[in-house]
N, C-alpha and C positions, 0 to 999 in steps of 0.2 A: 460782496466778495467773500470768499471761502476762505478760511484762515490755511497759512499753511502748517502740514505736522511738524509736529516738535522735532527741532534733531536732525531736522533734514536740510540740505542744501538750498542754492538758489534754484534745484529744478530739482523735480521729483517725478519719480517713476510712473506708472499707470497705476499701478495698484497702493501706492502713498497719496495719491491724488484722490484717489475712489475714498479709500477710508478717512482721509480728509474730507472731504465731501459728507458722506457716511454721518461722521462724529458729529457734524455742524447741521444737517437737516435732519436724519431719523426721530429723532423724539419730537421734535416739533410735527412732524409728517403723522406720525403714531397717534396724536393727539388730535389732529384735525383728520383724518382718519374715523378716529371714535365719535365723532361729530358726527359726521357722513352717515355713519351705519351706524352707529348703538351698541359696536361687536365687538370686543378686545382681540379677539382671536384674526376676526375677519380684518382690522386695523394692522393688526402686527404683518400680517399675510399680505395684507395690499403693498405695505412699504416695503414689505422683502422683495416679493415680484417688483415694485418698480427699480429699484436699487441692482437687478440681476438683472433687468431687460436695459440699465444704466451701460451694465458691466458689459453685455454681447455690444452695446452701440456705444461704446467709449472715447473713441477718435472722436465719433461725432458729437457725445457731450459734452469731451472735454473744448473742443472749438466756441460750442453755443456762450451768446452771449450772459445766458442766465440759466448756469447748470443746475442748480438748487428748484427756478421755478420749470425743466426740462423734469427732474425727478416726481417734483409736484405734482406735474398734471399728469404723468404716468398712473402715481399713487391714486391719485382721484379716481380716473378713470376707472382701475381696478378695482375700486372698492366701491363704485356706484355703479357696474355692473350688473346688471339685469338675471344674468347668466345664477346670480350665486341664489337665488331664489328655489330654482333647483335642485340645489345640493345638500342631502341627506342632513350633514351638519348644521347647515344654517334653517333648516323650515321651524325650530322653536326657537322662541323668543329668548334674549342672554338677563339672566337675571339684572333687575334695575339697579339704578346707585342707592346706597343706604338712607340717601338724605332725599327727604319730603320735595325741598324744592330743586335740587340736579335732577329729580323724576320728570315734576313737572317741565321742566326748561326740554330734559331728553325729549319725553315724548312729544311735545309741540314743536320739533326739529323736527323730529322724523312724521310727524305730520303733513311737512311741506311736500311738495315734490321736489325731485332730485335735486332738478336745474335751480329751485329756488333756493333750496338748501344747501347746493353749492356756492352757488352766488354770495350768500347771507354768511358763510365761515369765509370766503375770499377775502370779503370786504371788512366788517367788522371783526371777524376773526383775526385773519392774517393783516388786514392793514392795508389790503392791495387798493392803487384807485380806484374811479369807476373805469377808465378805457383798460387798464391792466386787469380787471374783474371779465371786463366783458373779450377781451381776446384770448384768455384763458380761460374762457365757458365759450368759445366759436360762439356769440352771438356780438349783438350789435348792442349799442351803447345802449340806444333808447330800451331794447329790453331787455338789459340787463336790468337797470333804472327802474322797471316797471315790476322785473321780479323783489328785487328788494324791498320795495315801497310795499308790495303785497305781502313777502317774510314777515317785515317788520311788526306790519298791522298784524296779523296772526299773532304773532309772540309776543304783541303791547294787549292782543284782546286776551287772550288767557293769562299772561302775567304783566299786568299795568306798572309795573315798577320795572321793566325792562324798556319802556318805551323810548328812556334817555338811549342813545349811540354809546356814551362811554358805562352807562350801566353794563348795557348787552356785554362790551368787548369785554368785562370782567369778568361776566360768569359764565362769559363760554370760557376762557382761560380757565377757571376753576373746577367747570365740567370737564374738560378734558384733564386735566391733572388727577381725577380720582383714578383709584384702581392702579391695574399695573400698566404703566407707561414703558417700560425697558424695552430699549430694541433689544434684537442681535446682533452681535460681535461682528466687524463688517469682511472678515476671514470669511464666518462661516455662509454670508451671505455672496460671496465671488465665490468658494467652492464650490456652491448650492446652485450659482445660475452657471456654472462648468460643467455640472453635473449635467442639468437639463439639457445643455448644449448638446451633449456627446451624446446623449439618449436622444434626442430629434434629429443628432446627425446620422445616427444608424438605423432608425425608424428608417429616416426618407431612403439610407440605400438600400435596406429593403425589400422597399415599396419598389423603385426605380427597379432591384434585378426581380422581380415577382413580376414587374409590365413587363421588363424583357423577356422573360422566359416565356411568358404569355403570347407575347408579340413574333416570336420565334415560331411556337408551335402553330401558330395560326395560321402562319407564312408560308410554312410546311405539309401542310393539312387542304390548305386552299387549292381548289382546282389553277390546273395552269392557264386554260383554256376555254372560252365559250364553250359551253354546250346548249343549244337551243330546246326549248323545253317542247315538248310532244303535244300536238294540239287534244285536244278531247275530241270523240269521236264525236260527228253531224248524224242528223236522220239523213237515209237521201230519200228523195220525192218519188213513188210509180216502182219502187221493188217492194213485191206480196211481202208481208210476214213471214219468217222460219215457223215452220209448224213440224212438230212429231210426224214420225213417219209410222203410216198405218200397217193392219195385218199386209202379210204378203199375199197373194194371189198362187193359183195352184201352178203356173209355168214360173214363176217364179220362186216359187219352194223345189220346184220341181229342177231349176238352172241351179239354183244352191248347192243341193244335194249330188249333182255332176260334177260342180267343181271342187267342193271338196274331196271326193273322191280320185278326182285327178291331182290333186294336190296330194294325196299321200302315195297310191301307188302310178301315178301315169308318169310321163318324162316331166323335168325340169323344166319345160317351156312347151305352154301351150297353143296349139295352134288353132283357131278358129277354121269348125265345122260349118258345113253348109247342112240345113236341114229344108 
């Protein structure tokens, strides 16, 4: 259950409930976050997105039956993201923790693959069962069961004093505690996904008047009517070649040279002679 804020009534607003909400999971999200990824920056970043994609689907988180584990798998998901591999910021590595062995424990986490690494902060991090581990990683029991059993052995063969359950849940508690842990103020994290909002709501309109004007000129532009396209031209079979036409012959320089002269001074229509 989410505590209610201080101060407030027997019902509280949308936005007393979020920072409610907010106040009671952020830093614990921050912290299993930096587990995931190794990134203070990239942690802080995942739980704000989840916290602002909380805020746009609110009706619907405030109804679920486990708001806190709705935020949760948001944060995860963001931060074990594929995507952020690509981004400028994240391609060097976030300098390590100062101490010898939070190094070791770090790096043999992010060793694992995602799904096991998530699996392995679910369970022994956060405390979850195994059937609540494995519906909050979409897989099935048996491998969830299978990923852990394998985390495990990884992080008992590089550090054999982890190999106790209640060893691990400590010192990942205490990995995630170094460094800066502070969220953001959960104000600035509802203006932040308002913000986003109204910049993807006028992106898409847009997008939508650029297809219509699109969709307009096109309309407009388009023939109204069939026009049947012109065949190319056939050889036909039994007619000679076109050939140049040779010298004239002497009656026939000799007809030339009558008509045009009857063409400059004789009448305007002439009549065929009999020779």
């Amino acid at each position: 259950m989410v505590p209610a804020a201080r101060g407030a009534g027997p019902y509280l607003t949308p936005a007393q409930a979020f920072d409610a909400l907010y106040a009671y999971c952020a830093p614990a999200l921050v912290r299993q976050a930096y587990l995931l990824t190794g990134r203070r920056d990239l942690a802080h970043e995942s739980v704000e997105r989840a916290f602002q994609r909380a805020w746009d689907h609110w009706p619907e988180v405030a109804r679920d039956p486990d708001p806190a584990g709705w935020v949760r798998a948001a944060a995860h998901d963001w931060a074990l993201s594929p995507w952020h591999r690509l981004r400028r910021r994240y391609r060097h590595p976030e300098p390590p923790p100062p101490e010898e062995d939070d190094r070791a424990l770090l790096d043999a986490l992010l060793s694992l693959p995602p799904s096991y690494r998530r699996a392995l902060v679910l369970y022994d991090g956060v405390g979850l069962d195994l059937p609540e581990t494995a519906a909050e990683t979409e897989a099935s029991t048996r491998a969830t069961a299978g990923r852990l059993t394998h985390a495990r052995e990884v992080l008992a063969e590089r550090l054999p004093e982890l190999a106790d359950p209640g060893e691990l849940h400590d010192r990942l508690a205490e990995l995630a505690s170094t460094g800066r842990t502070r969220a953001a103020e959960p104000a600035a994290v509802r203006g932040g996904g308002e913000r986003r909002a109204r910049l993807w709501t006028r992106t898409a309109a847009a997008v939508t008047v650029v297809l219509i004007g699109s969709t307009a000129m096109t309309l407009s532009t388009a023939p109204t009517h069939y026009v049947p396209p012109v065949p190319p031209g056939e050889t036909v079979r039994g007619v000679p070649p076109r050939v140049a036409p040779g010298p004239l012959s002497d009656k026939q320089r000799e007809l030339r040279d009558h008509l045009r002269e009857a063409l400059l001074d004789g009448p305007e229509r002439l009549s065929p002679q009999a020779r």
